[in-house]
C-alpha positions as CSV (number, residue, x, y, z in Angstrom):
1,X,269.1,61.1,-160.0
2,X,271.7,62.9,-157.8
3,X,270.3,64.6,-154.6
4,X,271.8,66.7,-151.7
5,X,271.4,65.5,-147.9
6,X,272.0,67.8,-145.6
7,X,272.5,68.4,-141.6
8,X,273.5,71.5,-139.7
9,X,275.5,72.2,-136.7
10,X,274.0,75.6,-135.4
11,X,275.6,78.1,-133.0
12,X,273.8,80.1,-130.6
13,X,275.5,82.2,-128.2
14,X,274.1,82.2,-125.0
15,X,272.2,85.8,-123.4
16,X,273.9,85.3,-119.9
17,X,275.5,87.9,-117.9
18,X,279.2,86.8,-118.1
19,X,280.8,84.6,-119.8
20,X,281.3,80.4,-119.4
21,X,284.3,80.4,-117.3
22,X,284.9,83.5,-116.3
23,X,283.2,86.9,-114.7
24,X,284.7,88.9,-117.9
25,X,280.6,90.6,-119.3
26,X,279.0,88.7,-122.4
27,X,277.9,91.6,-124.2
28,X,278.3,92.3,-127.9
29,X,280.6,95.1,-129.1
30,X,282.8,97.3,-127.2
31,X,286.5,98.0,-128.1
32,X,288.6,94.7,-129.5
33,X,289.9,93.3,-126.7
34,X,288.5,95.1,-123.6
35,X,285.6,92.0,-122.4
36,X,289.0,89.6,-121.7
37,X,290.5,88.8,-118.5
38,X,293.4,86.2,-118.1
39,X,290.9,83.0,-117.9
40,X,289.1,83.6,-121.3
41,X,292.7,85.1,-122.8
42,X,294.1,81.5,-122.1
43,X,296.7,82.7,-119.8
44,X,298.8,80.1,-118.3
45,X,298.2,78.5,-114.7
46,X,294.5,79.9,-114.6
47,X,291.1,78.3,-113.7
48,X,287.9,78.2,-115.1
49,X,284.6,78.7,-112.7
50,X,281.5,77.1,-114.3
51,X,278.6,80.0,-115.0
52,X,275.3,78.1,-113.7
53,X,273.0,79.9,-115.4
54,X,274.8,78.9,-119.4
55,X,274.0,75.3,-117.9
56,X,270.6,75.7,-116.6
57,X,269.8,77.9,-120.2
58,X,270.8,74.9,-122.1
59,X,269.0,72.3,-120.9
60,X,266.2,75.0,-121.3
61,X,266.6,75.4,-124.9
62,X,266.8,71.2,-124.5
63,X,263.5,71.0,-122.6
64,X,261.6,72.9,-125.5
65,X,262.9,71.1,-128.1
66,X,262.1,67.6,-127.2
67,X,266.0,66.7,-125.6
68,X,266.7,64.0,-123.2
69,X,268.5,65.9,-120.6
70,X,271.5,63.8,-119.5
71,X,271.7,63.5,-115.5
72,X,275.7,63.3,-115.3
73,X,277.5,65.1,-117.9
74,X,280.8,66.4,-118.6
75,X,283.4,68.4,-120.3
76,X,286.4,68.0,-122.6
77,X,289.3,69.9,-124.0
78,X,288.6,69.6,-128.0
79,X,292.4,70.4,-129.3
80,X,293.1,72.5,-131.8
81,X,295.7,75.3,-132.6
82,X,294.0,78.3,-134.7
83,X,294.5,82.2,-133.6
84,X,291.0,82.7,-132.2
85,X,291.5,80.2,-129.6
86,X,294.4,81.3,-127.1
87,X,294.5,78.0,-124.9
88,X,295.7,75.5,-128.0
89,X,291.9,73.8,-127.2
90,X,288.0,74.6,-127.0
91,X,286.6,73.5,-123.3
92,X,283.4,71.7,-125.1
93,X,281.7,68.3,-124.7
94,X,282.0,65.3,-126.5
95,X,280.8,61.9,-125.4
96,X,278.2,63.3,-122.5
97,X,276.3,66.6,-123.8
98,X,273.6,68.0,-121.4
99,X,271.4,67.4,-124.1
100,X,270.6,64.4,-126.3
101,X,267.9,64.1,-129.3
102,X,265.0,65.8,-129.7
103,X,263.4,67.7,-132.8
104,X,262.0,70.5,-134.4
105,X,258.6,70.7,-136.3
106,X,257.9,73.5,-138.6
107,X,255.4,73.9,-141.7
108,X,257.3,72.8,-144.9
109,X,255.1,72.3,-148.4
110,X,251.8,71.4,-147.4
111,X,252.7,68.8,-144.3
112,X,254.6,69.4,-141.1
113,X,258.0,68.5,-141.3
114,X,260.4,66.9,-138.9
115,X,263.6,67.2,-138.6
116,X,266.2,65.1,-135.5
117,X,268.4,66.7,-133.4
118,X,271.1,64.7,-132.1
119,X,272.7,66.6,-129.6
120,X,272.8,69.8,-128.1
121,X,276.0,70.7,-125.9
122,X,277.5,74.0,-124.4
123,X,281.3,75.0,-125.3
124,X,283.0,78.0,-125.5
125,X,283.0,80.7,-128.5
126,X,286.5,81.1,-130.3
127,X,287.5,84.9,-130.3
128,X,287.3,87.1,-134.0
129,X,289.6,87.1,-136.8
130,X,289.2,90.1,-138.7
131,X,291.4,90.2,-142.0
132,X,292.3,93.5,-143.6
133,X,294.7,94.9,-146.3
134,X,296.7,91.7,-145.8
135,X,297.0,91.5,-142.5
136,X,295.0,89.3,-139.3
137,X,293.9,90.6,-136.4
138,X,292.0,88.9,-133.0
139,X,289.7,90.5,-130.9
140,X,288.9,87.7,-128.0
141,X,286.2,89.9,-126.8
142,X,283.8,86.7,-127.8
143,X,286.3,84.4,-126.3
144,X,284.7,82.2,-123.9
145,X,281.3,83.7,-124.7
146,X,278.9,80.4,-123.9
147,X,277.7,78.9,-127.2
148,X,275.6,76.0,-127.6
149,X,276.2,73.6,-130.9
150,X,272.5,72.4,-132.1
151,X,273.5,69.3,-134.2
152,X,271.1,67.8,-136.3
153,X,270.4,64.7,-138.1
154,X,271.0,64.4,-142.2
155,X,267.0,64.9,-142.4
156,X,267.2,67.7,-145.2
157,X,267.8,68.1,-148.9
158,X,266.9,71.0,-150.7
159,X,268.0,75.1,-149.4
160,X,264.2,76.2,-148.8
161,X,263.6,73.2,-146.3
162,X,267.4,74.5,-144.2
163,X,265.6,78.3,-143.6
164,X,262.9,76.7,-143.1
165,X,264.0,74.7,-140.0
166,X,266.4,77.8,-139.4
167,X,263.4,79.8,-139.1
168,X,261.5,77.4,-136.7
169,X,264.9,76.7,-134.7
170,X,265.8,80.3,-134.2
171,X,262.0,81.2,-133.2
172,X,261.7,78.9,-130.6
173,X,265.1,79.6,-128.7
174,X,264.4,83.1,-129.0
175,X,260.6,82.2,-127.3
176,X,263.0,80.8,-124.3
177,X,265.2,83.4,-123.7
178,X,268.3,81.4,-123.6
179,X,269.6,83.7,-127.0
180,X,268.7,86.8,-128.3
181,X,269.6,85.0,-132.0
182,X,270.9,88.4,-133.3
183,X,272.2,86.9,-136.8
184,X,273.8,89.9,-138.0
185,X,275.9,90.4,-134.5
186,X,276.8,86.6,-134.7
187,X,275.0,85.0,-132.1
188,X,273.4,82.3,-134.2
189,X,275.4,80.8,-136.3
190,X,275.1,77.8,-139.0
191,X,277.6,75.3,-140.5
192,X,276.3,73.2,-143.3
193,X,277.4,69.6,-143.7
194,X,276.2,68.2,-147.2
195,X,276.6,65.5,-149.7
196,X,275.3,64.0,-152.9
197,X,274.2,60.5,-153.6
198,X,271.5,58.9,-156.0
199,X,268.6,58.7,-154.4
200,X,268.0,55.7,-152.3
201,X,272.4,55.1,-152.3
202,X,274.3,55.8,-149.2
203,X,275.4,58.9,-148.7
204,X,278.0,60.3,-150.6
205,X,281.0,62.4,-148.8
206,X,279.9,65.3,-147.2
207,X,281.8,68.7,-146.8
208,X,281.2,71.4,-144.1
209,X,280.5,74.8,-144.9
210,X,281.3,77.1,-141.9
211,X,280.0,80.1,-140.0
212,X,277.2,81.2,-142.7
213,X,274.9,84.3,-140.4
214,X,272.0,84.7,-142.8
215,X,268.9,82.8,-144.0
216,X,270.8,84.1,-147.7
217,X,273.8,82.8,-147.0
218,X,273.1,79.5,-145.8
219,X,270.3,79.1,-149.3
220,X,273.4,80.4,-151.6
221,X,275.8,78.5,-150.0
222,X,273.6,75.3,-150.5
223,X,272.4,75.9,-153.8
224,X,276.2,76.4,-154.7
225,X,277.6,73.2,-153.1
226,X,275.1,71.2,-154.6
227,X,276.2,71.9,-158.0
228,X,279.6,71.6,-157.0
229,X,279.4,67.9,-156.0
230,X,276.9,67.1,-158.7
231,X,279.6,68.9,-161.3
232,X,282.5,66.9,-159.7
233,X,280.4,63.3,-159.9
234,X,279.4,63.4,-163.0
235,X,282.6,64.4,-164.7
236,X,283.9,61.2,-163.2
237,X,285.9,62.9,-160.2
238,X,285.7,62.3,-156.3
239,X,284.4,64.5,-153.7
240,X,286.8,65.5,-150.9
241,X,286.1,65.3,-147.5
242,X,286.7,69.2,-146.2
243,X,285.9,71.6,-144.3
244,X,285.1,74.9,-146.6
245,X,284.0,78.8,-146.3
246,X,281.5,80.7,-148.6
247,X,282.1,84.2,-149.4
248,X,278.6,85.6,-149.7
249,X,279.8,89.0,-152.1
250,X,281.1,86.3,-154.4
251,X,278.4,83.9,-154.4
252,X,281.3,80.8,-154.5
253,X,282.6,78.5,-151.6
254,X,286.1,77.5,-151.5
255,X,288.5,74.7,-150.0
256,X,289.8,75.9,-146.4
257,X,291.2,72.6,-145.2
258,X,290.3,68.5,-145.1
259,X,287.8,68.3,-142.5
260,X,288.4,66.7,-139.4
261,X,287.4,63.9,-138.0
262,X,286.6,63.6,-134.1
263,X,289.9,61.6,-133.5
264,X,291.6,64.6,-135.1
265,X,290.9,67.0,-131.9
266,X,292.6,64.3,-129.1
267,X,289.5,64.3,-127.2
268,X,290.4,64.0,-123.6
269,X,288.3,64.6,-120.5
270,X,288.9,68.4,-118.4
271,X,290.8,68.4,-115.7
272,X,290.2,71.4,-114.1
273,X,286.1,71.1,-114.3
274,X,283.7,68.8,-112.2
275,X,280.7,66.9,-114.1
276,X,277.4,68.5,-114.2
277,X,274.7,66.4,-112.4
278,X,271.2,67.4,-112.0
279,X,268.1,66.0,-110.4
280,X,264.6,65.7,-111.0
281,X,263.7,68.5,-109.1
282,X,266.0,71.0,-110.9
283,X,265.0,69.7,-113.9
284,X,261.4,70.4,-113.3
285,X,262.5,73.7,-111.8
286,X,264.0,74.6,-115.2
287,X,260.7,73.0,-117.1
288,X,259.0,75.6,-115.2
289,X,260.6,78.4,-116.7
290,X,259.9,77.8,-120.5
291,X,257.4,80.1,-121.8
292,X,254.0,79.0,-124.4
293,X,256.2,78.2,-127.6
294,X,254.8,78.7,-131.0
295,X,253.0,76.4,-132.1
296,X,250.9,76.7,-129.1
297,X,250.5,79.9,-129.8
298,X,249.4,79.3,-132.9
299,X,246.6,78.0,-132.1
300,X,245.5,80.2,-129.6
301,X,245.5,82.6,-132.6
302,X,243.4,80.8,-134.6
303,X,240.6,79.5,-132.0
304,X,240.9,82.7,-129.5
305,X,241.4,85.5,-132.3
306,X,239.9,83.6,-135.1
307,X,242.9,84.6,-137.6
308,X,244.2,82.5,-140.7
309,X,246.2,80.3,-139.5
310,X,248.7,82.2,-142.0
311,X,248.6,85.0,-140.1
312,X,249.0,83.1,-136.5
313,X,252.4,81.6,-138.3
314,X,254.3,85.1,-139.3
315,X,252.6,86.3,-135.9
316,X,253.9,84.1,-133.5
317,X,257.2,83.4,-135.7
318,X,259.0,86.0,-133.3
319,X,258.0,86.4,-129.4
320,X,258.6,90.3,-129.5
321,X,256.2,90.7,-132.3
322,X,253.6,88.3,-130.8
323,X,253.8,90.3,-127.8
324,X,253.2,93.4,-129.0
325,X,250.3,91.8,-131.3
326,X,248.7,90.6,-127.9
327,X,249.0,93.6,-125.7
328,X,247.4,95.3,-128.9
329,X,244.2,93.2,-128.7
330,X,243.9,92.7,-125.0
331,X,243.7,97.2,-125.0
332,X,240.7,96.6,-127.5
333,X,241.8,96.6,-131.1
334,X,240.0,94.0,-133.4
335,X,242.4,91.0,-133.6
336,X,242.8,91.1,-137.6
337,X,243.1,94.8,-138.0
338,X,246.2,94.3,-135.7
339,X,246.5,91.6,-137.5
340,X,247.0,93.2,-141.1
341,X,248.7,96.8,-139.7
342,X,251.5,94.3,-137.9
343,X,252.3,92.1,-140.8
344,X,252.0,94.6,-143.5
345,X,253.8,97.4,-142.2
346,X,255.4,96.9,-138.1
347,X,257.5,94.0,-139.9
348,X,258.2,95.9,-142.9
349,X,260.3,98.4,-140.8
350,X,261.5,96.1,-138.9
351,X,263.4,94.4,-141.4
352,X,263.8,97.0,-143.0
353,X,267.5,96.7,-143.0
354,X,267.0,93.8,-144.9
355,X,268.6,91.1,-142.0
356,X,266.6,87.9,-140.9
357,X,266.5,89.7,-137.6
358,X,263.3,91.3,-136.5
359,X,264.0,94.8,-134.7
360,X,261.0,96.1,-133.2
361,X,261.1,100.0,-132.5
362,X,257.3,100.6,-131.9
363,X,256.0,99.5,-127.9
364,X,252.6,98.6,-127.3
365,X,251.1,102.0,-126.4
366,X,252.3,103.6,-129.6
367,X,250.8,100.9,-131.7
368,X,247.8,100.9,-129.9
369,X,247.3,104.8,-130.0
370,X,247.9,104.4,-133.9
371,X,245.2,101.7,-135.0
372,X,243.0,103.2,-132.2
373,X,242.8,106.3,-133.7
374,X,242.6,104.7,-137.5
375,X,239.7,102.4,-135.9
376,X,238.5,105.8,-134.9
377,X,238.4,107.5,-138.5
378,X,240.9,109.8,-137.3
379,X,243.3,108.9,-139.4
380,X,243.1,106.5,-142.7
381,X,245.3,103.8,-143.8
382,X,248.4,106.6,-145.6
383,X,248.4,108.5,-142.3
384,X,248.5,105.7,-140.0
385,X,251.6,104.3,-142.2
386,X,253.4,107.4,-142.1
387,X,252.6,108.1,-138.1
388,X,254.1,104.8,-137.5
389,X,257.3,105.4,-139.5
390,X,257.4,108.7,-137.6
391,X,257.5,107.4,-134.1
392,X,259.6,104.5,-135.4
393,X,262.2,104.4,-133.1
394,X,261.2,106.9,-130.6
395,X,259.3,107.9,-127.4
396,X,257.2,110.1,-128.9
397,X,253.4,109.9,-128.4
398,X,251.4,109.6,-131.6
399,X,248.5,111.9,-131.0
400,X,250.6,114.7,-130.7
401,X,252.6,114.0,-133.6
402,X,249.6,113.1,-136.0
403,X,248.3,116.4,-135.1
404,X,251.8,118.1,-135.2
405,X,252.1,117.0,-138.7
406,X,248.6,117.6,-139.9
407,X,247.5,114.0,-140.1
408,X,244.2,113.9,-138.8
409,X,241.8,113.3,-141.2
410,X,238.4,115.0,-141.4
411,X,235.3,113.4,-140.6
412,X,233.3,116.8,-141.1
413,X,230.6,115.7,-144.1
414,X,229.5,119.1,-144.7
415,X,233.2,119.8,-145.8
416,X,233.9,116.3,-147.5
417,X,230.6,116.6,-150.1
418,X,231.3,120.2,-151.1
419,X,235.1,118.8,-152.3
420,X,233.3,115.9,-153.6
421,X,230.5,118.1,-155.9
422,X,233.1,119.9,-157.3
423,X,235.2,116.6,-158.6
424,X,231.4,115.4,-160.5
425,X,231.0,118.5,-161.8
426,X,234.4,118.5,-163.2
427,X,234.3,115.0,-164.3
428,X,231.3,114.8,-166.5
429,X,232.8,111.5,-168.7
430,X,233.8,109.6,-165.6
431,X,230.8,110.3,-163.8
432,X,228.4,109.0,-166.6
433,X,230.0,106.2,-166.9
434,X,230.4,105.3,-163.0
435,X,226.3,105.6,-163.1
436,X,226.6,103.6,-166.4
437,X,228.1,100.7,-163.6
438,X,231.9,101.1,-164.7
439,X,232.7,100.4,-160.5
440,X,236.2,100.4,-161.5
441,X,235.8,104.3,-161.3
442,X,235.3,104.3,-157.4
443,X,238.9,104.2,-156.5
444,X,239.3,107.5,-158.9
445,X,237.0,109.6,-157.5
446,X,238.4,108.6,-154.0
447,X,241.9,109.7,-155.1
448,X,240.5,113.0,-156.8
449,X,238.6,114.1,-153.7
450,X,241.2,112.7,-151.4
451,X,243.8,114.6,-153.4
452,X,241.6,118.1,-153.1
453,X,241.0,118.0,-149.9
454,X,245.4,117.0,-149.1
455,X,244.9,113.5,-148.0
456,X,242.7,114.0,-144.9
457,X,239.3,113.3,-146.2
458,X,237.5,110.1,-144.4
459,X,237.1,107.5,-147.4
460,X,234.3,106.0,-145.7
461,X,232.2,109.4,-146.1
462,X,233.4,109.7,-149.7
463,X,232.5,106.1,-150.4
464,X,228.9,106.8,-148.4
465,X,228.5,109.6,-150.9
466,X,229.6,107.3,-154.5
467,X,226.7,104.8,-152.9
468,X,224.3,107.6,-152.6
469,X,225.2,109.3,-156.1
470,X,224.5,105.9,-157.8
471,X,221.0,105.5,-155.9
């Protein structure tokens, strides 16, 4: 039986201040070419100056992910001529990353999985080709923007198990600050190098697929390849060694060009930069600075807060939204209403545009005002949904705009059982039969008081009052 294996090379642009070599700002957007200076524009006769912090932010994203931090390392020019890249070669690292090994651990069909790194090593970003009505443009605003290249070990074979370490991957560098892994804006990245063999044979030739920026992408892409090469071995043909693009509107990958092989790029060592060397104690120093990861906070979910451990996992899968769950709870909301309200409807809007990127627009003090006053009975579980969607995005303070939109719900029983003797008395069938024990007729009666008295009746009182009608 023919099966994939499959490694990745991911990209993850580096949240520094400026970029790698230069003082030009690392900052995404603005005006096609306007973040360039001569040094990341490739301009003869000019000299690169190494940004610390990209170093030390590497071998923090190293640190947390298992890496053997390497005590000399240095850099090389990787040679290739391509429009993106102004200088004719990519200042990267070849022989001696900052970073090698290491590993990354994430839930995967019942067990934990585990899959290698090999190396992690900083390089420059190539600028932006943006093709249109038959004609290519560059923007080099990107240019030297610092990027480290997460390369893994051929430790995968199927699409769902790639997002899933995607997932785990892009959670935990986001946990250490180093990237804001903004998918949609291009600062994490994925190439996808795959092949086909019978199982238990030698690999088979792999391709590469290049810069795929969605969870989608990369589980199309893969699903597609995979047939390819299965389609191309078993009608008796060969599978090239190449390097090849997917276009995601399609749903089909093509040929760009035979891949490369390391030889290909006339390795040589920089001139122009010294090697990086670091010592114990800035490497402790660094250590230092790495935050609780996930899976630590995991389990401070489920022991502390006594959630599922289902819940800990979507919790803590993104540090903004296990913040704002925290800061939540430590103010004095029950841990699994927070719980529930956060999973079922905070992360609902914000992916709402659909991305793999979570965009929170809610802070703490909004969130906590909204379940405080739904722990309250001031406002039940529609009105908390829409309040939320209505401060989405805004500074505005809840209370005032659940009030300003007639949200608050009554808790005034006097009121509540008058609506709720006139739905009986006009439902004489329903009602005999809810005394007969037909249970299923509780969430009607709720609707047809809640309905008459325009969404603000407390269900609690109008449940208290089914209870009492049914002795």
């Amino acid at each position: 039986m023919l099966k994939a294996t499959i490694g990745c090379e991911v990209h993850a642009e580096l949240k520094t201040n400026t970029k790698l070599f230069c003082g030009c700002i690392n900052e995404f957007g603005g005006a096609p070419n306007t973040h360039c200076c001569p040094v990341c524009s490739g301009f003869p006769g000019v000299l690169p100056v190494l940004n610390r912090r990209a170093v030390e932010y590497t071998v923090r994203a190293g640190l947390a992910l298992g890496c053997e931090i390497n005590g000399f390392s240095k850099w090389d020019r990787k040679n290739y001529f391509y429009p993106d890249l102004p200088k004719a070669w990519q200042t990267s690292q070849y022989d001696l990353p900052l970073c090698v090994g290491g590993y990354v651990e994430f839930p995967f069909d019942g067990q934990t999985k585990r899959v290698r790194l090999n190396r992690i090593h900083l390089e420059e970003d190539a600028g932006k080709l943006v093709h249109d009505g038959g004609v290519s443009l560059v923007d080099y605003n990107r240019c030297g923007v610092p990027l480290i290249e997460i390369v893994t070990e051929p430790d995968m074979h199927s699409a769902e198990e790639v997002v899933a370490f995607l997932t785990a991957l892009k959670s935990i560098l986001k946990y250490t600050g180093v990237s804001d892994v903004k998918m949609q804006e291009g600062s994490l990245r994925c190439d996808v190098n795959l092949s086909v063999a019978e199982d238990g044979a030698p690999l088979g030739t792999r391709t590469e697929t290049k810069n795929l920026n969605s969870f989608r992408s990369v589980a199309r892409a893969i699903a597609f390849e995979t047939r390819r090469q299965i389609d191309v071995i078993e009608s008796g043909g060969t599978v090239e060694q190449e390097t090849r693009r997917f276009d995601d509107n399609k749903g089909v990958g093509y040929a760009m060009r035979s891949k490369e092989d390391a030889h290909d790029y006339r390795y040589f060592p920089e001139p122009d930069l010294p090697p990086v060397t670091f010592t114990d104690a800035q490497l402790d120093g660094i250590r230092a600075e790495i935050p609780t990861l996930p899976a630590a906070r995991v389990k401070t979910y489920t022991e502390k807060y006594g959630l599922p451990a289902y819940d800990a996992e979507v919790l803590t899968a993104d540090k903004d939204v296990a913040d704002l769950f925290e800061r939540v709870v430590e103010n004095g909301i029950e841990p699994k209403k927070a719980s529930n309200f956060i999973m079922s409807e905070t992360l609902r809007l914000a992916k709402s545009s659909g991305s793999d990127d979570v965009e929170l627009k809610v802070n703490a003090e909004q969130l906590y005002a909204i379940l405080k006053m739904s722990a309250d009975g001031e406002l039940n579980n529609l009105a908390a949904k829409s309040l939320l969607a209505e401060v989405w995005g805004s500074d505005a303070d809840p209370r005032e705009t659940a009030r300003r939109l007639n949200l608050v719900q009554s808790n005034d029983a006097g009121a509540i059982k008058q609506i709720f003797d006139g739905v009986i008395a006009a439902n004489p069938k329903q009602t005999a039969d809810f005394l007969a024990g037909n249970d299923k007729l509780r969430g009607y009666f709720v609707g047809q008081v809640m309905r008459a008295a325009g969404g603000k009746a407390n269900p609690k009182i109008i449940n208290d009052l089914l209870d009492k009608l049914k002795g």
